[in-house]
Structure formats: C-alpha cells, structure tokens
C-alpha positions as CSV (number, residue, x, y, z in Angstrom):
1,X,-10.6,18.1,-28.3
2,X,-11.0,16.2,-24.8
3,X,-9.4,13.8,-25.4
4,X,-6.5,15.4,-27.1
5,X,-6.4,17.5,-24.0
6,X,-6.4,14.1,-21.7
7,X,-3.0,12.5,-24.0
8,X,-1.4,15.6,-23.7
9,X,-2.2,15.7,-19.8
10,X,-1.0,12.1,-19.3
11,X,2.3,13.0,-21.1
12,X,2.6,15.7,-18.7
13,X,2.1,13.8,-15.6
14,X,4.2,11.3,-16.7
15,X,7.3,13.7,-17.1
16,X,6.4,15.0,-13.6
17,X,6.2,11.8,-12.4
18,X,9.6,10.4,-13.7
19,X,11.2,14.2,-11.9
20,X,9.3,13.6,-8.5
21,X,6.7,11.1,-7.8
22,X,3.1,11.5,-8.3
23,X,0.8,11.6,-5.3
24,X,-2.3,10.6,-5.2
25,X,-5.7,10.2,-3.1
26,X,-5.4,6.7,-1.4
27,X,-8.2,5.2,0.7
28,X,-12.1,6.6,0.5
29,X,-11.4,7.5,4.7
30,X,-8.5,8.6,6.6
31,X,-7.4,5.7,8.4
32,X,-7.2,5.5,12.2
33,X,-3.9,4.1,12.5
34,X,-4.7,3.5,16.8
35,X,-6.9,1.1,16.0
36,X,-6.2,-2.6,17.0
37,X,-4.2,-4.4,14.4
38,X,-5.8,-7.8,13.5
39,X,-4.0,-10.8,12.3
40,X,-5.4,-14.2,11.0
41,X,-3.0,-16.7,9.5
42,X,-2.6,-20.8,8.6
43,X,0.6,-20.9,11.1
44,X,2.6,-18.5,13.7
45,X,6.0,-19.1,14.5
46,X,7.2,-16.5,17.5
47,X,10.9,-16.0,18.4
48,X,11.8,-14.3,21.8
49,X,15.3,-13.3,20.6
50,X,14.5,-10.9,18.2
51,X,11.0,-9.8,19.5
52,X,9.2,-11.2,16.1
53,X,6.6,-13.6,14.7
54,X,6.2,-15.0,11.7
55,X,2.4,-15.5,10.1
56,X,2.5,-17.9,6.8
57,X,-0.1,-18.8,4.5
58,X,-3.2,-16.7,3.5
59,X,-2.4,-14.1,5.4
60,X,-5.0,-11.0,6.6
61,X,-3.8,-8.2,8.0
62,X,-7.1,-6.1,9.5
63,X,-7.5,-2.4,10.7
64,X,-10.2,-0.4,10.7
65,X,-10.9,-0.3,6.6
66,X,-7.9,-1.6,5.6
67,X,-7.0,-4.9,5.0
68,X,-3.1,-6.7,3.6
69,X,-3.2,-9.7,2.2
70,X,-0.1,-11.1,1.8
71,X,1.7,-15.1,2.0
72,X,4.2,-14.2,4.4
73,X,4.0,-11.3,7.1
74,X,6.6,-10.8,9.8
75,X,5.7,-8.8,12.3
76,X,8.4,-7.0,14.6
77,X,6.7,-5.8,18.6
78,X,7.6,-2.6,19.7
79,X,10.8,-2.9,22.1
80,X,9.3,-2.8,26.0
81,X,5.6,-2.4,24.9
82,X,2.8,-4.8,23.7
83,X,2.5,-3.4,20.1
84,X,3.2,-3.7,16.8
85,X,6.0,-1.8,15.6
86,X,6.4,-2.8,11.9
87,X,4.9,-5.2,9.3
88,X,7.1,-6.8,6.6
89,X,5.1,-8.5,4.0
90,X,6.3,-10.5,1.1
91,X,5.5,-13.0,-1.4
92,X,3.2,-10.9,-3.5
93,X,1.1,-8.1,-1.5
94,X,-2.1,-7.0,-1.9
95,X,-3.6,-3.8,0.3
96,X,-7.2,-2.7,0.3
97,X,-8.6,0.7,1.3
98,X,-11.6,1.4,0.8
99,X,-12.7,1.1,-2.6
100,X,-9.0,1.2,-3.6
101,X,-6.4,-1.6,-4.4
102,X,-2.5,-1.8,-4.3
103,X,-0.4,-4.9,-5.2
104,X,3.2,-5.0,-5.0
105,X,5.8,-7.1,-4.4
106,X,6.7,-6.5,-0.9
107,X,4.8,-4.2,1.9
108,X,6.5,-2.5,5.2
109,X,3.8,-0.8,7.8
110,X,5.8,1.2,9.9
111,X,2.2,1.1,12.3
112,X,3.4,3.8,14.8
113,X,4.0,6.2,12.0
114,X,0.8,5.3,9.8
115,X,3.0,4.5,6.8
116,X,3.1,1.5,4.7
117,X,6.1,1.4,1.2
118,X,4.8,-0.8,-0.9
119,X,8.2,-1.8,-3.3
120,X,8.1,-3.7,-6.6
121,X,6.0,-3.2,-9.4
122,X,3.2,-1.6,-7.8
123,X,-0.5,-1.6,-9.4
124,X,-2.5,0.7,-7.6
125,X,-6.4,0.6,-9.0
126,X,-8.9,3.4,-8.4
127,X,-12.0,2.5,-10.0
128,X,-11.7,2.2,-14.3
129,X,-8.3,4.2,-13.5
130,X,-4.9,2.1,-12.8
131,X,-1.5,3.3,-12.0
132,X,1.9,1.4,-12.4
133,X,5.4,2.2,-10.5
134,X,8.4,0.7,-9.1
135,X,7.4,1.6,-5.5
136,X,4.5,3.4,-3.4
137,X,4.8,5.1,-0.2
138,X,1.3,5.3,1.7
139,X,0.1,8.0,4.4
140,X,-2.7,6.3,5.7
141,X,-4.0,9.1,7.9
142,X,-3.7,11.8,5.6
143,X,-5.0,9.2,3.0
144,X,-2.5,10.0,0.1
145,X,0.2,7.8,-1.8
146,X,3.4,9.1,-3.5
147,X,4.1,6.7,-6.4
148,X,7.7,6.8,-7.2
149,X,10.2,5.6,-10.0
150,X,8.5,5.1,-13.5
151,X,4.9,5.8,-13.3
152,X,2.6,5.4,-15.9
153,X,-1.0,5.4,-16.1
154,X,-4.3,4.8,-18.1
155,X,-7.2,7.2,-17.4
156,X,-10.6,6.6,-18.7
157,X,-12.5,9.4,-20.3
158,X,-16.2,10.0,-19.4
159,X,-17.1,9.0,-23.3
160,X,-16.1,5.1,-23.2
C-alpha cells in the first residue's frame, strides 16, 4: 500500500512539475549571502575594460557553507564598488550546500541578490533522493530551489 501510494505520488509531482516547477529545500542553513566571497584558481586573467576576471582550472568558489566548483568562472565587479556582482560558471558545475549537491551545465550567482540558475541538465542530490531538470534556480537565503522544465525524480522508500 505504501508504496503504491509513493508511484502514484511521484506521477503526481511530476505532472505538477512539467505545469510549474517543483521547489524544493536546498542547503541544510540559510546562506548569508554578505559573507566574503572566496576564490582559488590555477590562473586569473583580469580585464579593466569590461570590469571582469577570468579564473581557469579547478576552480573553488567559497562562502560561508557553500562551495562551486567549476573549470571556468568569470566573475563580473560591481560598477563603482569593490564587489562581486555576478558569477558565470561553465564547463560542467558543481554546487555544494550543505549536505546537498547540484551539477549542471552552467551556473550564474547573481551575489547581490542571493541567487544562483543553474541551466542544463541539472542533478540535484539530497541524500538517497536525486532530482533531474533542464534548469534550477536557487534562493540561497531562504534556502529553497525551483527546478524547472522536465523534472523527474527517484525517491527512496523507508523499506529498501
């Protein structure tokens, strides 16, 4: 009987999730999105014209809990201030919060905002419990995610 009612919830939240986008809990702690943003890298290339640098190879993107790992990050400064504004990572991402992980193609933190849109099929893990879309969008300080385009998922029943 469970687990008939468990298939004929994951059918349901499927067809919800096709209409609208599923949120979910993302992180184990809301992220403070004011703290420093840390950056290690294998080379930095910096252009003044457009107010950007460029990190390549085995990148790590700290702050607070959260870490991005990612090949390639550019990172774009806030116009007239010292910080970050955005993040664009590429090459293959991987985000971790907590005891929670998120791979996708591409990442954009929008720092400022506390948002990061993961795009490109998206694996998000939460323990025994995966989730697959086309694309994520992450509140880090309210600690949700709204997975959006085709999402399917696997959840594991207390009897395995």
């Amino acid at each position: 009987m469970i687990r008939v009612m468990l298939t004929v919830f994951a059918v349901v939240l499927a067809t919800l999730a096709q209409a609208q986008g599923t949120e979910v809990a993302f992180g184990t702690v809301q992220q403070d999105t004011s703290l420093p943003v840390e950056v290690s890298a294998d080379s930095l290339s910096v252009s003044q014209n457009d107010g950007s640098a460029l990190f390549t190879g085995n990148v790590i993107i700290g702050q607070g809990e959260m870490r991005l790992f990612a090949p390639r990050v550019l990172v774009y400064y806030a116009e007239g201030q010292s910080g970050i504004e955005r993040l664009e990572a590429t090459g293959g991402v991987t985000l971790v919060n907590g005891d929670q992980a998120a791979e996708a193609d591409t990442a954009e933190y929008e720092v400022n905002r506390g948002t990061i849109r993961m795009v490109g099929s998206v694996l998000l893990t939460q323990g025994a419990n995966t989730l697959v879309s086309d694309s994520m969008d992450v509140d880090l300080e309210a600690g949700t995610a709204l997975m959006n385009g085709r999402v399917r998922t696997v959840f594991q029943s207390g009897d395995n």
